[in-house]
N, C-alpha and C positions, 0 to 999 in steps of 0.2 A: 504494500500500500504506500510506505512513504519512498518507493523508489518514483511509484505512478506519480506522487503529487511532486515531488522534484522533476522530474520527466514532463507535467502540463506548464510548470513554469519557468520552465527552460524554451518552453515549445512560444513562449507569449513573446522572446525574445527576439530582437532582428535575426536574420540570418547569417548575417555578415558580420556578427559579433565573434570578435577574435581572443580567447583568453590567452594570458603570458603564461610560460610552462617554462618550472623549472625542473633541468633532471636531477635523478637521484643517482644514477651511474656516471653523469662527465659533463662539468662544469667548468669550461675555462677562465671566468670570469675570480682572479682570486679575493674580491671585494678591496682591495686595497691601491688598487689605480695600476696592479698588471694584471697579464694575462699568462696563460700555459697553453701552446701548441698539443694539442691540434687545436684550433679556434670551432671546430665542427668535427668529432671524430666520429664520422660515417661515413660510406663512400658516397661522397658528391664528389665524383669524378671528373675534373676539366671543367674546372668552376671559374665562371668569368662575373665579373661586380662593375656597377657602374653607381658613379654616387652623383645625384640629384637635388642639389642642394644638401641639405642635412641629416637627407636619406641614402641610403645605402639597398641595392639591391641585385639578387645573386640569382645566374643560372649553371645548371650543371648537367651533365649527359643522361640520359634514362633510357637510352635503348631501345629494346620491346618494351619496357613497362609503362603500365599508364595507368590515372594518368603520365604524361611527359611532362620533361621541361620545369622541374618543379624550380618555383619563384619563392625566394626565401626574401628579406627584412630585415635590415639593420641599422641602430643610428649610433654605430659606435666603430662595427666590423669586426666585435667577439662576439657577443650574442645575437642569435640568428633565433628567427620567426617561420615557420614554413606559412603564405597566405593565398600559394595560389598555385597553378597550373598554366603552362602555354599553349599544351594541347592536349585535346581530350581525347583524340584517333587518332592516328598512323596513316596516313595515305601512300601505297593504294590500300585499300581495305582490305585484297584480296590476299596481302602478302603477310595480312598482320592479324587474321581474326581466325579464328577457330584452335590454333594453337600455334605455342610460342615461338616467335623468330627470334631464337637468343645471339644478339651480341649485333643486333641489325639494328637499323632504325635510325636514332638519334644518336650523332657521333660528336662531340665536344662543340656545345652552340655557342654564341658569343652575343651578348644583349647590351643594346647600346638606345639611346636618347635623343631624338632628333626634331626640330622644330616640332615640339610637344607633344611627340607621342615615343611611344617604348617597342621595339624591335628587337627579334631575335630571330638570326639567320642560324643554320646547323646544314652539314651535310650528311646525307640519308647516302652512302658508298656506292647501295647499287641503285637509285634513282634518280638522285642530284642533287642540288641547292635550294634548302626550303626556306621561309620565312612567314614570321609572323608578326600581326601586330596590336596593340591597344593603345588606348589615351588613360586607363589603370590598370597597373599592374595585378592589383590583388582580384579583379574582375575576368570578365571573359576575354578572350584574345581572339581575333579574327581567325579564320582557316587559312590552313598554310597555301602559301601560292609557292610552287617551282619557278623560282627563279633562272636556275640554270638545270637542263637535262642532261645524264650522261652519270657514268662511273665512275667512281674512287676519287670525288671531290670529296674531302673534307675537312675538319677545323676550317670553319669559316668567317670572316671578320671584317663587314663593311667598316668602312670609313669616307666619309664625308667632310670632305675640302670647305675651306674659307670659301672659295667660289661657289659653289652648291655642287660640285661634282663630287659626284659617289666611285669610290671604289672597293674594290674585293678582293683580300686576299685569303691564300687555301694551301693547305697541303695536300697531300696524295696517299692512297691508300696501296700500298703492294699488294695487298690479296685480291686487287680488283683489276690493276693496271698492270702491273710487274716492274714498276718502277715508284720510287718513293723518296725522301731525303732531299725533296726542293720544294721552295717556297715560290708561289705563282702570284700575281698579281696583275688585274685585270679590271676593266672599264665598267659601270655599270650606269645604266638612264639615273638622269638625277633622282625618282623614286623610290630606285633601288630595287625594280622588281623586273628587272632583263639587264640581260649584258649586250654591252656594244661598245666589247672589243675582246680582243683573245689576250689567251693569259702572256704574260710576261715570267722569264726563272729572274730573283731575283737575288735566290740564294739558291748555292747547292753542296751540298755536306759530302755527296757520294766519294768514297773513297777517303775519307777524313777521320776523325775525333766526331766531328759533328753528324756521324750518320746517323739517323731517324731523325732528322729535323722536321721537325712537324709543330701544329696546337698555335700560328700565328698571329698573334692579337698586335691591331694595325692602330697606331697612335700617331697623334701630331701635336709638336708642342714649341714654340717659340721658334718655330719655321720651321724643324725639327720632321721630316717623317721618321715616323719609329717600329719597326717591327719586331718584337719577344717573340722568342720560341725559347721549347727545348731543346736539346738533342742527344744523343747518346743512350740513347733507354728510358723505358720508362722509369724502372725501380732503379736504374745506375746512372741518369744522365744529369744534366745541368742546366740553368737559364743562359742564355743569349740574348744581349739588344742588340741590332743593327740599328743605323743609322744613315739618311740622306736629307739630301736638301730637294732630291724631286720622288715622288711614287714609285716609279720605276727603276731607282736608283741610278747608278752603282754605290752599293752600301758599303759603310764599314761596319765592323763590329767587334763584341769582346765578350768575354763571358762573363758573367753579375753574380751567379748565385752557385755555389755548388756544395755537396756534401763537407766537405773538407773534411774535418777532424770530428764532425759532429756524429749522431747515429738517426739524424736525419737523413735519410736515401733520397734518392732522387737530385735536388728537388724539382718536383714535373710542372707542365703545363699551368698558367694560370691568369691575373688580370692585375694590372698596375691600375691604383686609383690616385687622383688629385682630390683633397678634399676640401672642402669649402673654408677650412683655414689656415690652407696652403701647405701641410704636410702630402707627403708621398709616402704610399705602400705597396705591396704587394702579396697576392693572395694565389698559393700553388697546392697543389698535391703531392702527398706522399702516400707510394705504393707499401702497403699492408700486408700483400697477401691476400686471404681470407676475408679478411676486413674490410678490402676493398683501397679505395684510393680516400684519405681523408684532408680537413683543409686545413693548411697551416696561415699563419698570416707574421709577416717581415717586415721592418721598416724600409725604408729606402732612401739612401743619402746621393745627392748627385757629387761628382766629382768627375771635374774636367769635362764636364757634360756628358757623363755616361751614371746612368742609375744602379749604384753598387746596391744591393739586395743585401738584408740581414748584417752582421757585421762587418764593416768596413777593416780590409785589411789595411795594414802598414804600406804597401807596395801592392799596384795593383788595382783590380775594378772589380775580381771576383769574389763576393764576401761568402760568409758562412750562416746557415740559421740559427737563428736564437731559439729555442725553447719556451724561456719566459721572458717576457719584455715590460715597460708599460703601454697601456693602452692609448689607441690615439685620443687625441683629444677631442672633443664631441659635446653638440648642444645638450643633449639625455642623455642615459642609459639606464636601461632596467634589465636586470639579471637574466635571461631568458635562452632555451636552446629549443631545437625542432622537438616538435611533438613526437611521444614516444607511445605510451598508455593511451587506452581507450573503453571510455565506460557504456561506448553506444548509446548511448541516451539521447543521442542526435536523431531526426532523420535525414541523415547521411556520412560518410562513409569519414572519418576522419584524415585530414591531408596530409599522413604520414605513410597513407594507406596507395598500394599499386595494384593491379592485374598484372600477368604477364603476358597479355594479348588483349586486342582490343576489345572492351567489353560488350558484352551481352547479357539480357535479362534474366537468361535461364541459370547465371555465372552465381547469382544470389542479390539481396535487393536492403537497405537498409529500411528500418522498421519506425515508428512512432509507440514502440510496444517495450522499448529498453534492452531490445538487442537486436544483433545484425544477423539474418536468415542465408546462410552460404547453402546451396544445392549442390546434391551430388552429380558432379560432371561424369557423364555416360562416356565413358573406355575403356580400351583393354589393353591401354599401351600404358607406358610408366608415368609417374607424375613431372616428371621429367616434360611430356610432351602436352599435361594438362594446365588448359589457357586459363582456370579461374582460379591458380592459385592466389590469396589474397597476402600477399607480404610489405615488409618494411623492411627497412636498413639495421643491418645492427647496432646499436647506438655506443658501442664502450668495451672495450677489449673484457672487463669478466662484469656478467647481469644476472637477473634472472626473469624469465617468460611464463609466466602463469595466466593461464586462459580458463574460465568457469565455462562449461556450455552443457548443450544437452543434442543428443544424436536420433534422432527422431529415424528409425530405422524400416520401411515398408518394406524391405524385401533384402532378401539373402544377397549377402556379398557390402553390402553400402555402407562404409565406413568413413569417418571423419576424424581430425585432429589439429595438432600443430603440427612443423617441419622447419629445419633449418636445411634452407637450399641449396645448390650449388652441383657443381661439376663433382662433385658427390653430394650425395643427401642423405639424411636420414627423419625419418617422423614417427612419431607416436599417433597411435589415434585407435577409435575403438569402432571394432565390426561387427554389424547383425550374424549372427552362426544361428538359424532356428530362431527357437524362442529364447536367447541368451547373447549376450556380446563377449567378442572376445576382445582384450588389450593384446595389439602389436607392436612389433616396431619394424622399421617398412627400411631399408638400407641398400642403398647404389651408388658402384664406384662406376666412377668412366661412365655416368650419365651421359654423356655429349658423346659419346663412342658406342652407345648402346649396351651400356652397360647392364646386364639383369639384377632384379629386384631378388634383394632377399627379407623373407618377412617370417621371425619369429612373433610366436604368441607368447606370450607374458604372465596372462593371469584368466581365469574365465570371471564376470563378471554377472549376477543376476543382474535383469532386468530391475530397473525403477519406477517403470508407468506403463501401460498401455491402453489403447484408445481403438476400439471397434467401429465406432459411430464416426467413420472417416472413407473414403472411397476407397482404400486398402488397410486392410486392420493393419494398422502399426503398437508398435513397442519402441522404448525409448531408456536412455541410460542419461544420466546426468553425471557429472564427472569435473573433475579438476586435473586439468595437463599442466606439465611443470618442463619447463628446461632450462637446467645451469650451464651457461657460457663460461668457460674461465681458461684467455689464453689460447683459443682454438679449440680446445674440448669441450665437448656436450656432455650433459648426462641428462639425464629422463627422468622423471616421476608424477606419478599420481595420488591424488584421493578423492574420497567419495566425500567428506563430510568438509574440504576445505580448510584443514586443519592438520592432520597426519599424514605430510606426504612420503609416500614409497617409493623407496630408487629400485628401477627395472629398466632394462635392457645394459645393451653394452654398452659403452664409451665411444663417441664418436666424433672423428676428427674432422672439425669443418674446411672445408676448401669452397674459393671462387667459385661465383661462374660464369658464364662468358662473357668477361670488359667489365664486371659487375660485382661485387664483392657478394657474400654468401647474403642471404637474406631468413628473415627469420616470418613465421605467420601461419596461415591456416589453408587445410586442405580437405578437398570433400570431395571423394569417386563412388561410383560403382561401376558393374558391367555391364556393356551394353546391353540395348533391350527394349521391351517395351513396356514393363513395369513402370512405375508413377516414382517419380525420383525420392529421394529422400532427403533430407537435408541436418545441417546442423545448427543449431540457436544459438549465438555467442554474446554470454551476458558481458563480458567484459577480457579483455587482453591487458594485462600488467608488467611495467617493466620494471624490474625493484635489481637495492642491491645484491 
């Protein structure tokens, strides 16, 4: 009862009402005027920030998952807000709906500010150049228009001249072209929504230190064209500025930001920002592993007019990352990181929350009833290839995932849970057997290689309800899943009453999955058929320490 009356006065609320969230796993923010890298540890991979006056705002890669594009909030550039999304489908539809395209889609976008309204161009490898646009961020954004058609364009990065001329520059993808390690630069309508002109190499690494130069974010500054990349790897390479006085160079350049002595890797791809009171930053990724690509944030000192990144060496332009720094300086700030928990008491889906293909209504549907109704997706391939998985990012090297639901089971085989994903997986989850459920756990290596499922049972479980007076008699189990993160290892457990939980299964080691760090959330199949789905009720998802 007092869930329902908190649930009708949540419901009397705007829509657009945004609460601040603090986490209780990773908190950069040390309340004393610094901060601790990572500024965001989850993979928000290939995060580019553009600051708006005395706002701050962040895109990052999403791949197959959607929503895409996610738009995060900042007035400070430690503590981050997730408010929004750039797109809500994948085009074409036919290459992104019914089951996952992993590692396709949205490849490192770049979001920029132009006579008042917010843009974000990305290259899609095997389709081309997309963009999007709105007049608010945290609102709806128009559908994407192709800009450019054609293969293995990507990291993509308008820039817009003092004249009103637009340009673009890109890197290239090897898996698509067979060639990679140069940076192109080319003409586009003042708009921004066609080219007219061919690319220009402006840089080329091949055969160098600087191979896999890629991720180029295209700046101009006190006459100054500026082009950052990385190069040298993702997890082993370094920042690069170049510099000219025309678009098309001939540039020079130097390296700014590198590992050094630190056990900061990389450090990769990412977005130099000016801020409104005239400090300089810089905001990259470091590759994790498992964990994904997470965001660190660097000072930035100019010298000799080259933007040394993180420590400024003695000799030299290439600095090193800080770990803790103080924070920039800023009109606000209030303690806050991306949403992580979810008490469903919305109707609708909380914005930390992805598919892994473009959705559809049969995927599961949010509720005004105090939880979210996930259906079991009809197949008999692995979950691996099923499109309604609902996940999130893992928010913090060790957590814990506790989800309450109930498995609403019409027919033999339909089972539900949690799962930490990846190019292995493993999940827990409970299956109708007869009149009884069984607890599993569902395990795959070399998912992306077809790897086979292995699924022990765990425990058998009486039933806790059942209900005749339905168009297929069902039975139902209500339950508490549990997963401990700590360090790349998983473990399992449940209970019935929400209080004594039991560790079952084996230990299992999280890994990536593809360009996407492992993801944690819920899953609901059966076999195909023509039985009446079943589904699972999710009173809430917890992320604690």
């Amino acid at each position: 009862m007092l869930k329902q009356i908190l649930l009708t006065l949540f419901m009397a609320l705007p829509v657009a009402a945004s609460a601040q969230y603090r986490s209780q796993v990773w908190c950069p923010d040390n309340g004393d005027g610094t901060y601790t890298n990572p500024v965001i540890n989850a993979d928000y991979s290939d995060p580019d920030v553009i600051a708006v006056g005395d706002d701050y705002y962040m895109t990052a890669s999403s791949f197959n998952c959607i929503p895409g594009l996610p738009i995060l909030h900042s007035r400070d550039l430690v503590n981050w807000e997730i408010i929004g999304h750039g797109v809500r489908r994948l085009v074409p539809d036919s290459l992104f709906s019914g089951k996952p395209a992993h590692g396709n889609g949205v490849w490192a976008p770049c979001i920029r500010y132009h006579d008042g309204e917010f843009y974000i161009y990305w290259g899609d490898p095997d389709n081309g150049v997309f963009m999007v646009k709105t007049k608010e961020p945290a609102g709806t954004w128009e559908d994407p228009v192709l800009v450019i058609e054609g293969k293995g364009m990507i990291d993509t990065t308008p820039l817009w001249d003092d004249d009103g001329r637009c340009y673009l520059a890109n890197g290239w993808a090897n898996s698509r072209n067979r060639f990679a390690s140069v940076i192109t630069v080319r003409e586009l309508n003042k708009e921004g929504t066609k080219t007219i002109g061919d690319p220009v190499i402006v840089f080329d690494g091949n055969g160098t230190e600087y191979r896999t130069a890629e991720g180029p974010k295209f700046y101009k500054r006190d006459g100054w064209y500026w082009v950052m990349f990385p190069a040298g790897g993702v997890a082993t390479g370094f920042q690069v500025a170049m510099r000219s006085r025309n678009p098309y160079g001939p540039y020079e350049y130097q390296k700014v930001l590198a590992q050094g002595t630190t056990d900061i890797n990389g450090p990769h791809q990412g977005a130099w920002i000016h801020t409104s009171v005239g400090e300089d930053w810089f905001m990259h990724f470091q590759d994790k592993g498992a964990y994904g690509r997470v965001v660190h944030l660097q000072p930035v000192t100019w010298k000799d007019n080259w933007p040394v990144m993180g420590r400024v060496p003695k000799k030299g332009y290439c600095g090193e990352p800080y770990t803790t720094y103080r924070k920039p300086k800023s009109a606000s700030s209030v303690v806050m990181n991306p949403v992580e928990s979810d008490e469903f008491n919305a109707p609708m889906l909380g914005k930390q929350w992805q598919w892994h293909a473009n959705y559809a209504q049969a995927y599961g549907m949010p509720t005004s009833l105090g939880f979210f109704r996930l259906y079991t997706w009809k197949s008999n391939e692995t979950l691996w290839n099923t499109p309604n998985l609902l996940l999130q990012k893992t928010p913090a090297d060790k957590f814990t995932a506790t989800a309450k639901l109930k498995l609403i089971g019409k027919a033999e085989n339909q089972f539900g849970g949690i799962v930490m994903m990846g190019l292995d997986y493993s999940a827990l989850v409970v299956k109708r057997v007869g009149d009884q459920f069984k607890l599993q756990q569902i395990t795959c290596n070399k998912a992306d290689k077809k790897g086979r499922e292995e699924v022990t049972t765990l425990a058998t479980l009486n039933k806790t309800g059942q209900d005749e007076n339905d168009y297929q008699f069902a039975i139902h189990e209500e339950i508490y899943l549990q997963m401990k993160v700590d360090h790349g290892q998983v473990n399992f457990a449940y209970a019935i009453d929400g209080k004594t939980f039991k560790p079952v299964g084996k230990t299992f080691t999280m890994r990536e999955g593809k360009w996407i760090g492992a993801k944690i959330g819920l899953v609901a199949q059966e076999p195909t058929g023509t039985t009446n789905r079943g589904w699972i009720d999710v009173d809430w998802f917890r992320i604690s320490p």
